[in-house]
GUTI-130107 format. One record per residue (C-alpha): x negated, y, z negated. Coordinates in steps of 0.25 Angstrom, whole numbers, padded with zeros to 4 digits. Layout:
BEGIN
r xx = X, yy = Y, zz = Z
...
This chain:
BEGIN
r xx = -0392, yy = 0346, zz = -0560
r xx = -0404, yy = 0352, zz = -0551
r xx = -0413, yy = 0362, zz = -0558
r xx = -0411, yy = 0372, zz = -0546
r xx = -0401, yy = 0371, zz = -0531
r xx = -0411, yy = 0367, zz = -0522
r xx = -0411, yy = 0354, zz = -0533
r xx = -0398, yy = 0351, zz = -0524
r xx = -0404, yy = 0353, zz = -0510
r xx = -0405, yy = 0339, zz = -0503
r xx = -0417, yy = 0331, zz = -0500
r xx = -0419, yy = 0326, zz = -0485
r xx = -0416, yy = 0313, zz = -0482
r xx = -0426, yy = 0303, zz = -0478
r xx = -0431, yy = 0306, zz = -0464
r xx = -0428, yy = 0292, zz = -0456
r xx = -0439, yy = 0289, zz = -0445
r xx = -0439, yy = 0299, zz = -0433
r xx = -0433, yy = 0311, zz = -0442
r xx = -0445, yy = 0320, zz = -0444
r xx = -0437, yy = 0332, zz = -0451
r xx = -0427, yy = 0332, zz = -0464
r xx = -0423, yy = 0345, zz = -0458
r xx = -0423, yy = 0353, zz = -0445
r xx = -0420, yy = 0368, zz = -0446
r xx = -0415, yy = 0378, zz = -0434
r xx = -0416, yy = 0390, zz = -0435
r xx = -0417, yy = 0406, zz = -0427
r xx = -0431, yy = 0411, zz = -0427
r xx = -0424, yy = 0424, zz = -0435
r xx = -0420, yy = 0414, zz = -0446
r xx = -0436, yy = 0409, zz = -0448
r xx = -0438, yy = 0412, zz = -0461
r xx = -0424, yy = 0406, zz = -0467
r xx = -0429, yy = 0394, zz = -0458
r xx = -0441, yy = 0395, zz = -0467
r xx = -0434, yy = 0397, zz = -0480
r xx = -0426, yy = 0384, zz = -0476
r xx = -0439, yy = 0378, zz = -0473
r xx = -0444, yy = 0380, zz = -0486
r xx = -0431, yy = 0375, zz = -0493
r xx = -0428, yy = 0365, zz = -0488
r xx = -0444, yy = 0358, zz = -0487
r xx = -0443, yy = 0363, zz = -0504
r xx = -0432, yy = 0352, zz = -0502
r xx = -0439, yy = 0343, zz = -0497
r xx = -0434, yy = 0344, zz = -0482
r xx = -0443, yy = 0343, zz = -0470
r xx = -0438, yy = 0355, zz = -0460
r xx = -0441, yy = 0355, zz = -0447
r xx = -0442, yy = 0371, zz = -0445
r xx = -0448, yy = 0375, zz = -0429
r xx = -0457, yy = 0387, zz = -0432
r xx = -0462, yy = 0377, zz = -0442
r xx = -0465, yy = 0364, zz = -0432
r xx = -0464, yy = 0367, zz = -0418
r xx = -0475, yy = 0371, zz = -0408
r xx = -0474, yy = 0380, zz = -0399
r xx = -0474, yy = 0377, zz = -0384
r xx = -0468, yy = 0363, zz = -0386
r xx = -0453, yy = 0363, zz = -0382
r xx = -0446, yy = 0371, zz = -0393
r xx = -0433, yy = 0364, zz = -0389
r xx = -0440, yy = 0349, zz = -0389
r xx = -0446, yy = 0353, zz = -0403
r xx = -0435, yy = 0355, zz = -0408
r xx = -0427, yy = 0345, zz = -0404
r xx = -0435, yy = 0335, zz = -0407
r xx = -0437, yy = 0340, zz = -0420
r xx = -0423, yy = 0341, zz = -0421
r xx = -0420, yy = 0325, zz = -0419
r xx = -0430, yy = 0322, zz = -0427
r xx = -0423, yy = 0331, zz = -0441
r xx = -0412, yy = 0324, zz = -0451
r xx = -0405, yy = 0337, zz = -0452
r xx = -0405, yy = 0351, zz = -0445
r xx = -0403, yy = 0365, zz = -0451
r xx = -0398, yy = 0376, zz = -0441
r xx = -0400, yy = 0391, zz = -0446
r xx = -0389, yy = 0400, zz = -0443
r xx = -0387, yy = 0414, zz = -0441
r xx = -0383, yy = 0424, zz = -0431
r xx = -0397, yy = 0426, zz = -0427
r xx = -0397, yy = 0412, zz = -0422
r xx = -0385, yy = 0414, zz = -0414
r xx = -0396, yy = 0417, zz = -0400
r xx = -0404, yy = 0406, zz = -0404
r xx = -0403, yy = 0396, zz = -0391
r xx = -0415, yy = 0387, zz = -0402
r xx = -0403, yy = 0387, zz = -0413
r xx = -0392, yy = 0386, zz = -0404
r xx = -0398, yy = 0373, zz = -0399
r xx = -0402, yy = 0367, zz = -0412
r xx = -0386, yy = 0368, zz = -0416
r xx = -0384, yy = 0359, zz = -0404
r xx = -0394, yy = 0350, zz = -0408
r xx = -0392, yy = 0349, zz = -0421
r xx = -0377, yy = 0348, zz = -0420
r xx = -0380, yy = 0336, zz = -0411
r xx = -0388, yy = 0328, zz = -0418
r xx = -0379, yy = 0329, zz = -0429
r xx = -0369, yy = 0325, zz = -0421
r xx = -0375, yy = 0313, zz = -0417
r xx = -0382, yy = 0307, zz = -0429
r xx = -0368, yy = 0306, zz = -0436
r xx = -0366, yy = 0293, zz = -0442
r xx = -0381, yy = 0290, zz = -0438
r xx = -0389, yy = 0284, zz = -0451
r xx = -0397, yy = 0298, zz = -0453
r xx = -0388, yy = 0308, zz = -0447
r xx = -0393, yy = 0323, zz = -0443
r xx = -0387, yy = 0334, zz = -0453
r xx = -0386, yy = 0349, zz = -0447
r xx = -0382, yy = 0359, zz = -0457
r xx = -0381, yy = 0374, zz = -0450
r xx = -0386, yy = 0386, zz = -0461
r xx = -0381, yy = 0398, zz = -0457
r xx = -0390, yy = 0410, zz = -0462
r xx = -0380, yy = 0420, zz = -0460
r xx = -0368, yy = 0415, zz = -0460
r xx = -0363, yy = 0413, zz = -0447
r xx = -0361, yy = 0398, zz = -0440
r xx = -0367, yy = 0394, zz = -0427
r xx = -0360, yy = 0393, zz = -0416
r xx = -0354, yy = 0380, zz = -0411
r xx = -0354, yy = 0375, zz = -0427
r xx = -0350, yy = 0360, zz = -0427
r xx = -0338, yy = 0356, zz = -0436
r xx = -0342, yy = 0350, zz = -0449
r xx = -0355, yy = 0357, zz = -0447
r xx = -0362, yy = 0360, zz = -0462
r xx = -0364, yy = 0376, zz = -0463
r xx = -0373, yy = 0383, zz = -0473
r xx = -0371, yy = 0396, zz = -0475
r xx = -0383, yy = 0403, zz = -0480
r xx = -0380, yy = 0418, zz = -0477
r xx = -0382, yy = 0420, zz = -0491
r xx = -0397, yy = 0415, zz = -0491
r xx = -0403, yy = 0423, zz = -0480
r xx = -0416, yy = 0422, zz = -0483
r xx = -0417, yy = 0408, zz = -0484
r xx = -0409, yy = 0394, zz = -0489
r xx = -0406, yy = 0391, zz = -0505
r xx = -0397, yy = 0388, zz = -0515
r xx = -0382, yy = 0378, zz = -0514
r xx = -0382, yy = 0382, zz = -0498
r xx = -0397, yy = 0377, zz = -0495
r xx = -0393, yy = 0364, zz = -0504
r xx = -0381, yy = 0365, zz = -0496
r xx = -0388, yy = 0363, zz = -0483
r xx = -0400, yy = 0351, zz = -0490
r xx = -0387, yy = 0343, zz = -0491
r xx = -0380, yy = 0346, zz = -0476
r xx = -0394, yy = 0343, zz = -0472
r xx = -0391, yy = 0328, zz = -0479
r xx = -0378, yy = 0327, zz = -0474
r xx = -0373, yy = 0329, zz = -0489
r xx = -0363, yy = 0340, zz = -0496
r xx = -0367, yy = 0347, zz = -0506
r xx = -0360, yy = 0342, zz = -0521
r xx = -0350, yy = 0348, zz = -0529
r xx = -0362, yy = 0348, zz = -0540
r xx = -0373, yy = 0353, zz = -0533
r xx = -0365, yy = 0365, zz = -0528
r xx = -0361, yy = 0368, zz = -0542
r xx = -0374, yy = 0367, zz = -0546
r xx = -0381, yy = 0374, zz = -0535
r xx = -0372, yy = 0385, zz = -0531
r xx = -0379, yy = 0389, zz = -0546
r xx = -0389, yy = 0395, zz = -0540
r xx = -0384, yy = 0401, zz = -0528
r xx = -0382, yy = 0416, zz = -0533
r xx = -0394, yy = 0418, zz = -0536
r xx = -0400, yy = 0414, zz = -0524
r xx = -0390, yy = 0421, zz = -0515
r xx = -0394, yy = 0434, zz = -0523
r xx = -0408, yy = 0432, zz = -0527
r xx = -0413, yy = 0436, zz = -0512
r xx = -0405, yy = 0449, zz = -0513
r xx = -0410, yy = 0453, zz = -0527
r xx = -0423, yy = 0453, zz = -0521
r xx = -0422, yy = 0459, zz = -0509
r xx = -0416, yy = 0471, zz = -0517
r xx = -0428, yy = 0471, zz = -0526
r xx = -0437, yy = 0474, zz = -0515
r xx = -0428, yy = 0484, zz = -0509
r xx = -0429, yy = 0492, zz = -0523
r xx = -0444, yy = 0489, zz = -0524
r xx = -0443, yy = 0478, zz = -0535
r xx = -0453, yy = 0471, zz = -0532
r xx = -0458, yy = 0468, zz = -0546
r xx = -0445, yy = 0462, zz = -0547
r xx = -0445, yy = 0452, zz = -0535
r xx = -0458, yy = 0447, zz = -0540
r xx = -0453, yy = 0445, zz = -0556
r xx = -0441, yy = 0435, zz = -0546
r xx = -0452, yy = 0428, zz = -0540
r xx = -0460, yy = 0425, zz = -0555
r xx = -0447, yy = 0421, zz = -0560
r xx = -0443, yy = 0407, zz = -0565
r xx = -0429, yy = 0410, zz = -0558
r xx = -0423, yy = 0395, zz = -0550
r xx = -0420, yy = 0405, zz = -0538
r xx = -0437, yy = 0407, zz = -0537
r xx = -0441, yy = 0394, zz = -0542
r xx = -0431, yy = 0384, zz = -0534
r xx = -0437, yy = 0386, zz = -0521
r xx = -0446, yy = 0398, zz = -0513
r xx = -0434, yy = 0405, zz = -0506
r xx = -0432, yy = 0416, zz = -0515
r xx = -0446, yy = 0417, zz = -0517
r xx = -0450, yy = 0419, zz = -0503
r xx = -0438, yy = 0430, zz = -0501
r xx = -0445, yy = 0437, zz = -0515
r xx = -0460, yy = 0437, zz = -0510
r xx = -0456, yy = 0442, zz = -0495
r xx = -0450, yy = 0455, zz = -0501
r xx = -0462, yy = 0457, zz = -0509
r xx = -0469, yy = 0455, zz = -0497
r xx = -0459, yy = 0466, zz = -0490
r xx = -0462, yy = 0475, zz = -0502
r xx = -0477, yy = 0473, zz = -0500
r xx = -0479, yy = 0468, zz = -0513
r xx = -0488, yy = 0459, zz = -0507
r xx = -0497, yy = 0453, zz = -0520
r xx = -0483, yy = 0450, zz = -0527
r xx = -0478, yy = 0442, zz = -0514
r xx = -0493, yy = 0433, zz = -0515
r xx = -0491, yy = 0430, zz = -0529
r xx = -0477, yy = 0427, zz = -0528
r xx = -0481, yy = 0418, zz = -0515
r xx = -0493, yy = 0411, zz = -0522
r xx = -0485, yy = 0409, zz = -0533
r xx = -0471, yy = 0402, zz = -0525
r xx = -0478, yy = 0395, zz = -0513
r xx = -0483, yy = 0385, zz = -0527
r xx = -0470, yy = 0385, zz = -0532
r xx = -0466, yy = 0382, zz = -0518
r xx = -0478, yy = 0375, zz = -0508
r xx = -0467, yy = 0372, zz = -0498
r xx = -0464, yy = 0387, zz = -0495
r xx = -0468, yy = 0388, zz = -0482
r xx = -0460, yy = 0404, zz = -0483
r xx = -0467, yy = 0407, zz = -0496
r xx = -0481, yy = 0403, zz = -0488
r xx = -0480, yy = 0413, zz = -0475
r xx = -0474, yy = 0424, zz = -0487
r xx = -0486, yy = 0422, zz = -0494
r xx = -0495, yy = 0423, zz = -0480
r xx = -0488, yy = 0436, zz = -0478
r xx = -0489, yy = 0441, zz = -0491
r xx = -0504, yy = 0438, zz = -0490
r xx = -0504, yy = 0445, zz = -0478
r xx = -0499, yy = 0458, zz = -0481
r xx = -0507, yy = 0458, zz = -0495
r xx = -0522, yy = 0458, zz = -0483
r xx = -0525, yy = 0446, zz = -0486
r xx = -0524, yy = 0440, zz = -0471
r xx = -0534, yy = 0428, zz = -0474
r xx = -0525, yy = 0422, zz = -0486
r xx = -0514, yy = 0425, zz = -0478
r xx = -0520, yy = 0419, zz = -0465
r xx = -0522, yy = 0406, zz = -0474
r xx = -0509, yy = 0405, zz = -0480
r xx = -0503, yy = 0404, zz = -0467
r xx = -0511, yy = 0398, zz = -0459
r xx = -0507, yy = 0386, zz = -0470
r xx = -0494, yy = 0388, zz = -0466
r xx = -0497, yy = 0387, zz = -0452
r xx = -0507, yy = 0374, zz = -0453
r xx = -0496, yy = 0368, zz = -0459
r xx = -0489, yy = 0367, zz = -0450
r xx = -0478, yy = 0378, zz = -0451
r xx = -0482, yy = 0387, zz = -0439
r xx = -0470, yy = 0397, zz = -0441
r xx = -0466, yy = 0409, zz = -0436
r xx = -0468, yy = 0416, zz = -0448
r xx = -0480, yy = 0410, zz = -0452
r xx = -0487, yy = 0413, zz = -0438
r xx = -0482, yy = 0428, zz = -0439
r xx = -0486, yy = 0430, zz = -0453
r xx = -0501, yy = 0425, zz = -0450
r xx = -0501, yy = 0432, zz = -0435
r xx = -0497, yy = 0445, zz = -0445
r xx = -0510, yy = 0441, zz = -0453
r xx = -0519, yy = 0438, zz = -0440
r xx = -0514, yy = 0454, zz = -0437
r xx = -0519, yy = 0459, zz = -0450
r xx = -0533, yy = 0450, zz = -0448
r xx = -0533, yy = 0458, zz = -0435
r xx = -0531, yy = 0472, zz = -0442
r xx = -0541, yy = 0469, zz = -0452
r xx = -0551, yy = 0465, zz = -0442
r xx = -0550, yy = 0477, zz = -0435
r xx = -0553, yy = 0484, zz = -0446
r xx = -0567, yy = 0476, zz = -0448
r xx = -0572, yy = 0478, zz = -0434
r xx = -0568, yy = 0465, zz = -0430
r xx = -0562, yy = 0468, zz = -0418
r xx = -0563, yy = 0454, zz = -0411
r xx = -0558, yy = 0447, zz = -0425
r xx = -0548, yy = 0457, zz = -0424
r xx = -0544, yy = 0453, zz = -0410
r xx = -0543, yy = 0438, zz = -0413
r xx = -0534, yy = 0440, zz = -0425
r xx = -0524, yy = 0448, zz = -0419
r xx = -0524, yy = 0438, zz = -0406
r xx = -0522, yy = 0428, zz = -0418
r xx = -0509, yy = 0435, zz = -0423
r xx = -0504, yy = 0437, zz = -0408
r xx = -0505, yy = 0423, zz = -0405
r xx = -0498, yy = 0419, zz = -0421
r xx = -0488, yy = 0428, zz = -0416
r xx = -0486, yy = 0423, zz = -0402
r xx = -0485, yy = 0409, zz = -0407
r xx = -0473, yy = 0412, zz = -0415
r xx = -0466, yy = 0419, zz = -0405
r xx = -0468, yy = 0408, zz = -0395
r xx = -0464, yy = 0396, zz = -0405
r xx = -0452, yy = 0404, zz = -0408
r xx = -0449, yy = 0413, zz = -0397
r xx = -0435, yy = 0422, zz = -0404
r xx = -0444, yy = 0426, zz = -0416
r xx = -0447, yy = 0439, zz = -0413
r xx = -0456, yy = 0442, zz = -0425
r xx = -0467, yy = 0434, zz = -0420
r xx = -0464, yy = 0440, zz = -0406
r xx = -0465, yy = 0454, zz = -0409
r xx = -0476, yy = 0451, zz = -0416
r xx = -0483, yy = 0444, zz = -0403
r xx = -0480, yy = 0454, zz = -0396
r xx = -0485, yy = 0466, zz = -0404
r xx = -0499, yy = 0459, zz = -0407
r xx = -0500, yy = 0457, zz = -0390
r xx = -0499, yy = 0471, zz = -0388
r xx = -0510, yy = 0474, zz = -0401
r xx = -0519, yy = 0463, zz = -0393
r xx = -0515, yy = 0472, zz = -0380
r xx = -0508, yy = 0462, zz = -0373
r xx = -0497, yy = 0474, zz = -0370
r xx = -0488, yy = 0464, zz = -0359
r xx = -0489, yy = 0452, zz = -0369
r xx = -0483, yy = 0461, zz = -0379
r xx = -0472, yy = 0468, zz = -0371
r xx = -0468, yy = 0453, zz = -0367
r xx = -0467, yy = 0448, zz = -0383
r xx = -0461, yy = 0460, zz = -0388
r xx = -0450, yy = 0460, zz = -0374
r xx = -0448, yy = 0444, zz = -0379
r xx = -0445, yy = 0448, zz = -0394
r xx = -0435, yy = 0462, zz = -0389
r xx = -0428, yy = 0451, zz = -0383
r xx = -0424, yy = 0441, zz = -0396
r xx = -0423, yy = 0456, zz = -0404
r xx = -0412, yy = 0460, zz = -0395
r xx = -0406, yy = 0446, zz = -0394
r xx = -0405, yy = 0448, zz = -0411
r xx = -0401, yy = 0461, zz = -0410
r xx = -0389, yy = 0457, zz = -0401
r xx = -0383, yy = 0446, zz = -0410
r xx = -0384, yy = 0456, zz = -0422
r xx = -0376, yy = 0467, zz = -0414
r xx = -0387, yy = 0476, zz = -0413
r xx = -0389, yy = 0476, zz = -0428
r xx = -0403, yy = 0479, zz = -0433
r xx = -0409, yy = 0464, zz = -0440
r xx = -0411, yy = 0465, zz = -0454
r xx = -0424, yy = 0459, zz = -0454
r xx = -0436, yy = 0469, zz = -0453
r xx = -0445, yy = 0463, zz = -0445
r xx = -0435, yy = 0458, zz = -0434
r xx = -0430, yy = 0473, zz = -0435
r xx = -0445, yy = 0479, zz = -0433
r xx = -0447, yy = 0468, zz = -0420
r xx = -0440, yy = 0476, zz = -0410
r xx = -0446, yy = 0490, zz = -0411
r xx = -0461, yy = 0483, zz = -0411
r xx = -0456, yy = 0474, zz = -0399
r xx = -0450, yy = 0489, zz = -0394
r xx = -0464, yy = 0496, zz = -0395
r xx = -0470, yy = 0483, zz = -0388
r xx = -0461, yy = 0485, zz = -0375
r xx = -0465, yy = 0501, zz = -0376
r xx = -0450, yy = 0505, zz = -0383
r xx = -0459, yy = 0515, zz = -0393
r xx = -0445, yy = 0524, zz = -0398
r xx = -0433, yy = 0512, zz = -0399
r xx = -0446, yy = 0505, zz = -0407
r xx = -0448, yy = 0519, zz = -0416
r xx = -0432, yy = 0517, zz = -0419
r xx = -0431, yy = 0502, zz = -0423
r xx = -0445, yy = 0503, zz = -0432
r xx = -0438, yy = 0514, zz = -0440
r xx = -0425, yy = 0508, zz = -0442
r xx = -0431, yy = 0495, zz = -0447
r xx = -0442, yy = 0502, zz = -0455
r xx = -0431, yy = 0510, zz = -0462
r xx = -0420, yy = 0496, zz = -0463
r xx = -0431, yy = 0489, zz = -0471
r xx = -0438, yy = 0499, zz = -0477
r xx = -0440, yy = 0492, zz = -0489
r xx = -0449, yy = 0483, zz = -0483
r xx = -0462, yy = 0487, zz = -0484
r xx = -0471, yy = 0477, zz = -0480
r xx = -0464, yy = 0473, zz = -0468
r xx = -0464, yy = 0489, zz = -0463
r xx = -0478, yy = 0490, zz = -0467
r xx = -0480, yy = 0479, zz = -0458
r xx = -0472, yy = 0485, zz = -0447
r xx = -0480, yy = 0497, zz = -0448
r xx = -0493, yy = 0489, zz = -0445
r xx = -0489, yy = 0481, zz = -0435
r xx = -0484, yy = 0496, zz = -0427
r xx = -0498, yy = 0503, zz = -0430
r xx = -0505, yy = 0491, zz = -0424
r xx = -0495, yy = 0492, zz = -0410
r xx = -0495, yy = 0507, zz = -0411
r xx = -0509, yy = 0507, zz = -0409
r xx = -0508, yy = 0498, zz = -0396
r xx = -0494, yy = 0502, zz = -0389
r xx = -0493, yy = 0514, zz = -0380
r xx = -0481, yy = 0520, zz = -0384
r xx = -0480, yy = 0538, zz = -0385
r xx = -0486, yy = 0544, zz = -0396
r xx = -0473, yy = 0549, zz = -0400
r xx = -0469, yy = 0536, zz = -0403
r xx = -0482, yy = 0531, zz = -0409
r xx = -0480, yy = 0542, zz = -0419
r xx = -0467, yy = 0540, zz = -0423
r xx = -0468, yy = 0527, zz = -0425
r xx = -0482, yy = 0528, zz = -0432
r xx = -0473, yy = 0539, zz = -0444
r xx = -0463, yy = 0528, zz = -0444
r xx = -0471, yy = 0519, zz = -0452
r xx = -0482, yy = 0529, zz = -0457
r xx = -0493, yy = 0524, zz = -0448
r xx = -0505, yy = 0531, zz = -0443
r xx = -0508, yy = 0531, zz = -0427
r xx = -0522, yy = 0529, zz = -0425
């Protein structure tokens, strides 16, 4: 018997000549962060995942990219959700994936394509016979019997009589775990989140999943020194954490201190994982850099930084042109650098994908804050002052409980209230909506 259930997860097999990946994942730019938290698992096991935001470079043939890289993986993971459902990118991975299973059947070193399905709901077009993980009850990212579940689609191998016995052990406290915490920082418990992560629990010392989902709602909370010390002390528990890494950048970041913050992920980033995560945390740190500069007198130091975050952001948004969160966040520091057109242009482009989600949610707010903050600072960006005032308050109220990201909000709108020409009637309501100051 294994000690824990990622003991049951399968290994890769051996890579033949010409096969580069173990593993090759698709996924919507919305899903990012379960991409990660896939990324980490299955690398913990051993995997070598081929994940875009992590190896392609912008301006070569996206499409060529990745089907190259595609040929050259021993098996394919397609992430699933409604969210993927307008993703022409995923839509034509299916097709490929789908083929190239097709026809390595019966071939020495057959293709294996398992479809994860993070809410759920199946793909359109779903091939007979097709393997199908249901992972709606992990939606922060991949464990227990269904991610040991997909290890073994992945090699073309079901899952034993014994090893489900034995791993289906575990799986209520990890279905459950995620929720206890989150309720923990809606009540303010943070003292208790930090006692889980010092714990001797399997559910915290098997693998960094639960972890990460822990030290983010601290970072939420702004319980900063607490997410450091719990980061320093996981990432060596867990090298491989590639999410545990950009939390700890972030964290470092919100704590002021934007060198060891810069460091950190600028590690990340000369190791060759140039994500868009990664990129918008550190352009978030260049911002704070120029802030700071600014408030020394250094005016031209303050210039080159916040072109440096501009250009992080911008970077982002073209290597993966539907994530709006790098977008907006392009746009917003064009218009602080006072490129006004270059602002309205980005901020048009992410109005575009926001109202492309919103459709296939029927018009139902997103549960994630800083998708639901995107669209009234895209609002202000294309002059739509009032509709902007609207949607800041109903996502500031939704989430309210998250303090560090509002706080964060709050900053990034006195830095563009100080820039945009809107009417001072709606510069001062939306200054008394965050409790901000007009200079």
């Amino acid at each position: 018997m294994g000690n824990s259930w990622i003991d049951f997860c399968e290994p890769p097999r051996p890579r033949p000549p010409g096969i580069d990946w173990d593993v090759f994942v698709s996924y919507r730019s919305l899903d990012r962060l379960w991409s990660i938290a896939l990324y980490d698992m299955l690398t913990q096991c051993g995997y070598k995942v081929f994940l875009d935001q992590f190896v392609l470079v912008p301006g070569q043939g996206l499409t060529s990219q990745l089907g190259r890289n595609l040929q050259r993986s021993a098996s394919g993971v397609l992430l699933w959700s409604e969210r993927a459902e307008d993703s022409k990118w995923v839509e034509k991975e299916i097709d490929l994936m789908s083929t190239q299973q097709t026809n390595s059947i019966g071939a020495d070193f057959p293709f294996n394509f398992v479809v994860a399905s993070l809410d759920g709901r199946n793909p359109p077009g779903l091939m007979a016979g097709q393997l199908y993980v249901d992972f709606s009850a992990y939606p922060d990212g991949p464990m227990g019997s269904d991610l040991v579940r997909l290890t073994c689609g992945l090699q073309g191998k079901p899952l034993s009589p014994d090893a489900v016995r034995q791993v289906v052990a575990f799986d209520a406290t990890l279905k459950t775990e995620p929720s206890s915490l989150k309720a923990m920082a809606k009540a303010g418990l943070y003292a208790k989140i930090v006692a889980r992560l010092n714990s001797d629990e399997p559910a915290y010392t098997t693998s960094a999943q639960l972890a990460a989902i822990a030290i983010d709602l601290l970072i939420r909370g702004k319980h900063y020194k607490e997410a450091i010390e719990a980061c320093e002390a996981m990432i060596k528990r867990f090298p491989g954490s590639i999410r545990l890494k950009q939390l700890y950048g972030l964290a470092l970041r919100r704590e002021k201190r934007l060198d060891e913050a810069n460091y950190e992920l600028n590690l990340l980033l000369e190791n060759s994982h140039r994500d868009t995560e990664t990129l918008g945390i550190l352009a978030a740190v260049w911002a704070d850099l120029w802030e700071k500069r600014k408030g020394e007198g250094d005016q031209t130091g303050a210039r080159d930084a916040l072109e440096m975050s501009q250009q992080l952001y911008a970077e982002g948004f073209e290597k993966v042109p539907t994530d709006t969160y790098t977008g907006i966040n392009a746009a917003s520091k064009a218009a602080l650098i006072g490129d006004g057109a270059k602002a309205a242009e980005l901020a048009g482009k992410v109005l575009e994908r926001l109202n492309e989600q919103a459709e296939k949610r029927g018009g139902e707010p997103s549960k994630d804050y800083w998708e639901r903050v995107t669209e009234p600072e895209a609002l202000l960006l294309t002059g739509e002052g009032e509709r902007a005032l609207e949607l800041y308050h109903a996502a500031r109220v939704a989430h309210q409980d998250e303090k560090g990201s509002i706080a964060s909000t709050a900053t990034q709108l006195q830095r563009l209230l100080g820039v945009l020409s809107l009417p001072p009637d709606i510069k001062n309501r939306l200054a008394a909506e965050f409790q901000l100051q007009l200079e």
